[in-house]
C-alpha positions in Angstrom: 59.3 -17.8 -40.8 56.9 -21.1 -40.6 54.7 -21.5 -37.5 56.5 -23.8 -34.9 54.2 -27.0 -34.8 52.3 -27.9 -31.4 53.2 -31.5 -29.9 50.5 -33.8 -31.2 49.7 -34.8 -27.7 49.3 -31.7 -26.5 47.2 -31.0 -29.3 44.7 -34.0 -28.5 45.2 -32.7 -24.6 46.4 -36.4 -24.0 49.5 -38.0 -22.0 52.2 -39.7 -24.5 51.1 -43.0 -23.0 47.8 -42.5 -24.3 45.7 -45.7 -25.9 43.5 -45.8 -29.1 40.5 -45.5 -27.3 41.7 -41.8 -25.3 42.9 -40.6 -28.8 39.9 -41.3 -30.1 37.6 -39.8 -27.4 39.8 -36.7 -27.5 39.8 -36.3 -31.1 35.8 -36.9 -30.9 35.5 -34.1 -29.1 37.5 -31.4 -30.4 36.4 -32.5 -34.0 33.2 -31.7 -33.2 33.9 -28.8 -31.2 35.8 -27.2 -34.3 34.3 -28.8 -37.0 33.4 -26.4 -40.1 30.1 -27.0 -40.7 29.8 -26.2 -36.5 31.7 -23.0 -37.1 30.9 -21.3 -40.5 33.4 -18.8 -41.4 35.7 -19.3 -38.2 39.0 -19.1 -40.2 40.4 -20.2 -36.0 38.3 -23.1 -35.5 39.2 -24.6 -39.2 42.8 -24.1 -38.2 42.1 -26.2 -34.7 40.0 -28.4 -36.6 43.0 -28.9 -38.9 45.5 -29.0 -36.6 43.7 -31.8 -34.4 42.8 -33.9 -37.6 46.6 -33.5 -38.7 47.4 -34.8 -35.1 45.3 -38.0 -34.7 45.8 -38.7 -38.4 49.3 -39.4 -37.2 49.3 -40.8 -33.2 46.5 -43.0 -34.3 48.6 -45.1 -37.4 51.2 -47.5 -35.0 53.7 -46.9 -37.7 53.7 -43.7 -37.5 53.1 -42.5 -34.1 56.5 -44.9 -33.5 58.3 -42.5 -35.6 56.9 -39.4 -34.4 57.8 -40.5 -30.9 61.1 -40.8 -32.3 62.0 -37.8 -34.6 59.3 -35.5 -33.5 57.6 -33.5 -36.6 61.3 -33.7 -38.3 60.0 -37.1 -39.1 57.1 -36.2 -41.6 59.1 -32.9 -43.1 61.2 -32.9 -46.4 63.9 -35.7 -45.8 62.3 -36.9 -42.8 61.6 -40.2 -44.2 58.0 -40.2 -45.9 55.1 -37.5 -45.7 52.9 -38.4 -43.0 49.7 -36.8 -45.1 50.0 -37.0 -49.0 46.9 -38.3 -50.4 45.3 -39.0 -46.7 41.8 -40.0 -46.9 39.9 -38.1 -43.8 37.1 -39.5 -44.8 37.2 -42.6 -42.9 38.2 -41.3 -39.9 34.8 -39.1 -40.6 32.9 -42.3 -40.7 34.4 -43.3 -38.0 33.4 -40.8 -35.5 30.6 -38.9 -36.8 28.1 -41.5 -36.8 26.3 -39.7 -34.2 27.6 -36.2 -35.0 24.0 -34.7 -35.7 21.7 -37.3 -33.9 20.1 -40.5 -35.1 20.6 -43.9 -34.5 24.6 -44.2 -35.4 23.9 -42.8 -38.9 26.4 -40.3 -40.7 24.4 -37.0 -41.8 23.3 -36.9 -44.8 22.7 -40.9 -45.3 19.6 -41.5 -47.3 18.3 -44.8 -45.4 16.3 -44.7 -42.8 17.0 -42.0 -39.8 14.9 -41.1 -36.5 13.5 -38.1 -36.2 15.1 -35.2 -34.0 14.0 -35.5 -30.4 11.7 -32.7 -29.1 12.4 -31.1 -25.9 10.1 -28.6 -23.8 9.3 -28.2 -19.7 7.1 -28.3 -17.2 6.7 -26.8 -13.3 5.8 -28.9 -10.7 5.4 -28.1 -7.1 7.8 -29.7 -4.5 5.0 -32.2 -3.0 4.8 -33.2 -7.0 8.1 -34.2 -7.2 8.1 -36.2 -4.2 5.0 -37.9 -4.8 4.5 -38.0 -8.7 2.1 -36.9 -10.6 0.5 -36.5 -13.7 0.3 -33.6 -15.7 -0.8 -32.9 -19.5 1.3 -30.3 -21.9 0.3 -29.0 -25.2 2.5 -28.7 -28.2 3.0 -29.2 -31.8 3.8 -32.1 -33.4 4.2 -32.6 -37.2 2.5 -35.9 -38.6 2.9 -37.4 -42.1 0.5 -35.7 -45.0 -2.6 -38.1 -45.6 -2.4 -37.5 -48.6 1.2 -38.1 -49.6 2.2 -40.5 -46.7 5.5 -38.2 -45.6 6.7 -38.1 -49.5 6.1 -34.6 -49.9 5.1 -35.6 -53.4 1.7 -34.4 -55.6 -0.9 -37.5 -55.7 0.1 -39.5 -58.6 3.8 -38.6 -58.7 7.0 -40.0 -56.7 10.2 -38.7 -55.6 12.8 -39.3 -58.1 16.4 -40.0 -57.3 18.5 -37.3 -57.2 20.8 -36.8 -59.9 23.9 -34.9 -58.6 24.6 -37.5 -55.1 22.8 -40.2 -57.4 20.9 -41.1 -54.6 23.4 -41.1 -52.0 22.6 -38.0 -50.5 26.4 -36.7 -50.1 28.7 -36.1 -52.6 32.5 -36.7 -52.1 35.1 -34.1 -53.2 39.1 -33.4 -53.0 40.9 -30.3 -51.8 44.3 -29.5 -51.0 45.7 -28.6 -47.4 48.8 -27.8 -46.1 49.1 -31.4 -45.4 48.1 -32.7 -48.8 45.3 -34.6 -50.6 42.0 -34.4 -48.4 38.9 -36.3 -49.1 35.5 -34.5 -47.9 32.4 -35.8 -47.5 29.2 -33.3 -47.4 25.1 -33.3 -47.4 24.0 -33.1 -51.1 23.0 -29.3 -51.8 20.2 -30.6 -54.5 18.4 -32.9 -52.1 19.9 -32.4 -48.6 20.9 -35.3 -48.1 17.4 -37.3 -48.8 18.7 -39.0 -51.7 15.5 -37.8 -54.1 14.2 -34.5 -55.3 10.4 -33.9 -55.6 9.3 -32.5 -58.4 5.9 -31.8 -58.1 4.8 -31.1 -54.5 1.9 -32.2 -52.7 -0.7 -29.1 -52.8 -1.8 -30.2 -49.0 1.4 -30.1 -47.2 4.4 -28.4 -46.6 7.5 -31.2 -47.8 5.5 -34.4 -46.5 4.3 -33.5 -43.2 1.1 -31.1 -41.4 1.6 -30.0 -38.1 -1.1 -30.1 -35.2 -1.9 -29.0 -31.8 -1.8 -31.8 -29.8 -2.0 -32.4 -25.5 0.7 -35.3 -24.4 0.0 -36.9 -20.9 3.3 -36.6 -18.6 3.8 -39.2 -16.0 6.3 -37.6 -13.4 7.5 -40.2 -11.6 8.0 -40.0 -7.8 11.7 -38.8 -6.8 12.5 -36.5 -9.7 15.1 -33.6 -9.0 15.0 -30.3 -10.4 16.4 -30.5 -14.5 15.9 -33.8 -15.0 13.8 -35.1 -17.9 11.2 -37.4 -18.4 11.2 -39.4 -21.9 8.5 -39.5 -23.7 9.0 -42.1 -26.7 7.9 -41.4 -30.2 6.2 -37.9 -29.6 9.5 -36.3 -31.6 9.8 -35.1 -34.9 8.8 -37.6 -37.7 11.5 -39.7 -39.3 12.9 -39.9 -42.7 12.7 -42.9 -45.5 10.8 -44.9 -43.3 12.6 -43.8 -40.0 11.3 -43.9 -36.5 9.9 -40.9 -34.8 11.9 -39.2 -32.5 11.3 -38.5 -28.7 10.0 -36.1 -26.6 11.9 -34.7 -23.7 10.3 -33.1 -20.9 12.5 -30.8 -18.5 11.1 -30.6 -14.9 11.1 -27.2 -12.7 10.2 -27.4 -9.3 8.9 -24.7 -7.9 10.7 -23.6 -4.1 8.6 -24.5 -1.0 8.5 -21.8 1.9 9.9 -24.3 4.5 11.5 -27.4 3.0 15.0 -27.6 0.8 15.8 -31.1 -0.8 19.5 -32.3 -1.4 19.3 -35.3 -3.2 16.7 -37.6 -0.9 16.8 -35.8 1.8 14.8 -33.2 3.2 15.6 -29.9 5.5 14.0 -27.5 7.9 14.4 -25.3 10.3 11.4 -25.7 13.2 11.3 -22.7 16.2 10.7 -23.3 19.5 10.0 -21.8 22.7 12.4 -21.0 25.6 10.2 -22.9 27.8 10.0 -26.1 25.6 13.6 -25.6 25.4 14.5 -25.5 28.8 11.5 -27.7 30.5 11.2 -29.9 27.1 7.6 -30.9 26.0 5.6 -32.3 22.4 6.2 -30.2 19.1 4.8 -30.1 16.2 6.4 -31.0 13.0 5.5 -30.2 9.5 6.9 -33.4 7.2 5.7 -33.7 3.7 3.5 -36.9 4.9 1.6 -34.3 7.7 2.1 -33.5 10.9 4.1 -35.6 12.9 5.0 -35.0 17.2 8.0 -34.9 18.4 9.0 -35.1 21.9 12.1 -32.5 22.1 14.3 -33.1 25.5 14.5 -31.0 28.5 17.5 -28.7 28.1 17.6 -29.0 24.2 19.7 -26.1 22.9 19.3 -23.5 19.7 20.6 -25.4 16.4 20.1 -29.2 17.9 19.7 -31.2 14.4 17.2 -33.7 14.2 16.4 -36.6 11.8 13.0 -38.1 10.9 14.5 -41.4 9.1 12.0 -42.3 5.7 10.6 -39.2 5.7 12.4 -37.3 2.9 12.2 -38.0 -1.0 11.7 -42.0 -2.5 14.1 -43.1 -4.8 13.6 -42.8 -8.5 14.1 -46.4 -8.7 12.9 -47.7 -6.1 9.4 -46.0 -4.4 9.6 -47.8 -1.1 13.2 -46.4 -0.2 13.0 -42.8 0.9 15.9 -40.5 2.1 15.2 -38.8 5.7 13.9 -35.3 6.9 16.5 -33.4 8.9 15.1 -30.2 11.1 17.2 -28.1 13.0 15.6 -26.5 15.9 15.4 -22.7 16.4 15.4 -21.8 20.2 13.1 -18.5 19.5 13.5 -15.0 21.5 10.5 -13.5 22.9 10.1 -10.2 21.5 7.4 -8.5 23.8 6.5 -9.3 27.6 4.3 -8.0 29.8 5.3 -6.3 33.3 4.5 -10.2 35.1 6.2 -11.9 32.4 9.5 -9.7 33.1 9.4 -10.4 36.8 9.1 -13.9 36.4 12.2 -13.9 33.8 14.2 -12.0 36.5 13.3 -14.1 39.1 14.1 -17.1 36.9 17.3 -15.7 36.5 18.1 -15.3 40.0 17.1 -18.9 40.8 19.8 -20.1 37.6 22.9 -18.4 38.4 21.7 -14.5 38.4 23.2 -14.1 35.0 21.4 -10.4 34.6 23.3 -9.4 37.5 27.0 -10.5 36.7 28.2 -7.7 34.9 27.1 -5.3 37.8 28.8 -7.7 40.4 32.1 -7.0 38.6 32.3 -3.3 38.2 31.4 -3.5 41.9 34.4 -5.6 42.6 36.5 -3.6 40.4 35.5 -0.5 42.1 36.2 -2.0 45.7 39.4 -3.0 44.6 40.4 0.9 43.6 39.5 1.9 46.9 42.1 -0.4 48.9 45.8 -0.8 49.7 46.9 -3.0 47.1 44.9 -2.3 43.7 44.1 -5.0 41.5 44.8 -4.3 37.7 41.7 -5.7 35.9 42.0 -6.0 31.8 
């Protein structure tokens, strides 16, 4: 019994209503996804791959997406009216959409013009004050520069790359293979000269294919702002080009290191700052730690535990603009005395007894409770 066909839309993950441009986007993605040169020897993924190929093949032709809204898949099958895929040419729904499939510039893989190098990436810690302020910091790594001798041909002094005979300088090769929905077109990287177009035939003795890699320290400028993952860009310190290509770039992931008293959401900054009973109660000048200095606050007379205050422009500057900063918010901490001495205790309790005798309430009830007991009428307490 044949496999029931999914709906086409459901296939794409896409509402019936659905324009070029979300048909496109969708397909983009899954071809990728489930491409076969992504998933080598995933017999699964080259059925999705096919499946979503068969799919937008069809809902992105007007003609006949009409009569597949119509008739369903019935309209594509033996007596249905025409087949949808006989002699299909994928191809240019390849070129279409995998410009940028492997990186460079808009280029399909494999093109022999010229193509910009792959980017680099790598990463560097920072401490929180860093990333607020900016700095500067210097990485090493290796980077591959073009052979002196050569120029980047990969080529023995003398001697030239010659064009390659099986893509004839192309650098893919085009071939046709039958599916279960017909004719297919495929386009792939040459296997003689991967995709460079030429073939060397005598190689230079002082490099390895063109290029001699080097130890190298890159100045980083962090600018101030930066959040945890981003990256800073680093133009033209990526791998070399090809055929005359620009280099690529070099990405640089920041880590930020945890302070012990601040967290950062977006621009602002958080703390938690203890205080005394006294300077809760009585109020009086703190001291708070911002990451400009010190700064005093005045906190109010009868502040309680958990009262959230804001320090406006104190927190982190934007990334694009340095004079705007986010604020500093600190929650205060009313903080518990853990040891007193004997004169410290009295004057607590006599505190107490001068505020509402709080230490004493619990006793005053089970007084009351008793009294009750002992009379006429008793008194049910819960």
């Amino acid at each position: 019994m044949a496999e029931q066909k999914r709906d086409y839309y459901e296939v794409l993950g896409v509402q019936k209503g659905a324009d070029d441009a979300e048909l496109k986007k969708s397909y983009r993605g899954l071809a990728k996804k489930y491409h076969p040169d992504m998933n080598p020897g995933d017999a699964e993924a080259e059925k999705k791959f096919k499946e979503a190929s068969e799919a937008y093949a069809i809902l992105s032709d007007p003609e006949k997406r009409r009569q597949y809204d119509q008739l369903g898949h019935a309209a594509f099958e033996a007596g249905g009216g025409f087949s949808g895929f006989e002699n299909f040419d994928f191809s240019d729904i390849f070129g279409d959409l995998f410009g940028d499939f492997f990186g460079g510039g808009g280029r399909r893989r494999g093109s022999s013009g010229p193509m910009k190098g792959a980017n680099l990436r790598t990463s560097i810690r920072i401490t929180f004050e860093e990333a607020v302020f900016g700095t500067e910091k210097d990485i090493e790594l290796t980077l591959k520069d073009a052979c002196a001798v050569c120029h980047g041909s990969g080529a023995k002094a003398g001697t030239s790359p010659e064009t390659c005979t099986k893509c004839g300088g192309k650098g893919q090769v085009v071939f046709s293979s039958q599916s279960f929905f017909g004719t297919v077109r495929n386009v792939q990287t040459c296997p003689d000269c991967r995709g460079a177009g030429k073939v060397v035939k005598e190689k230079c003795p002082d490099c390895n294919g063109g290029y001699i890699a080097s130890r190298k320290t890159i100045q980083v400028s962090i600018p101030a702002g930066i959040d945890n993952g981003q990256s800073v860009r680093i133009r033209d310190k990526g791998e070399p080009g090809t055929n005359g290509g620009p280099r690529g770039d070099l990405l640089v992931e920041v880590v930020i290191g945890r302070h012990p008293h601040f967290q950062r959401q977006d621009q602002n900054i958080y703390s938690s700052v203890p205080i005394s009973y006294a300077i809760a109660a009585l109020g009086g000048e703190i001291v708070i730690d911002t990451v400009d200095g010190k700064v005093i606050y005045d906190v109010k007379a009868g502040t309680q535990t958990e009262t959230k205050v804001r320090l406006k422009g104190k927190g982190v500057p934007s990334l694009r603009n340095r004079e705007l900063r986010g604020d500093h918010y600190f929650t205060l901490i009313v903080k518990t005395p853990e040891k007193l001495s004997a004169e410290a205790k009295e004057t607590l309790r006599r505190f107490d007894e001068l505020t509402g005798g709080s230490l004493e309430a619990a006793k005053n009830v089970t007084a009351e409770k008793s009294e009750t007991k002992g009379g006429k009428k008793k008194k049910r307490w819960g």
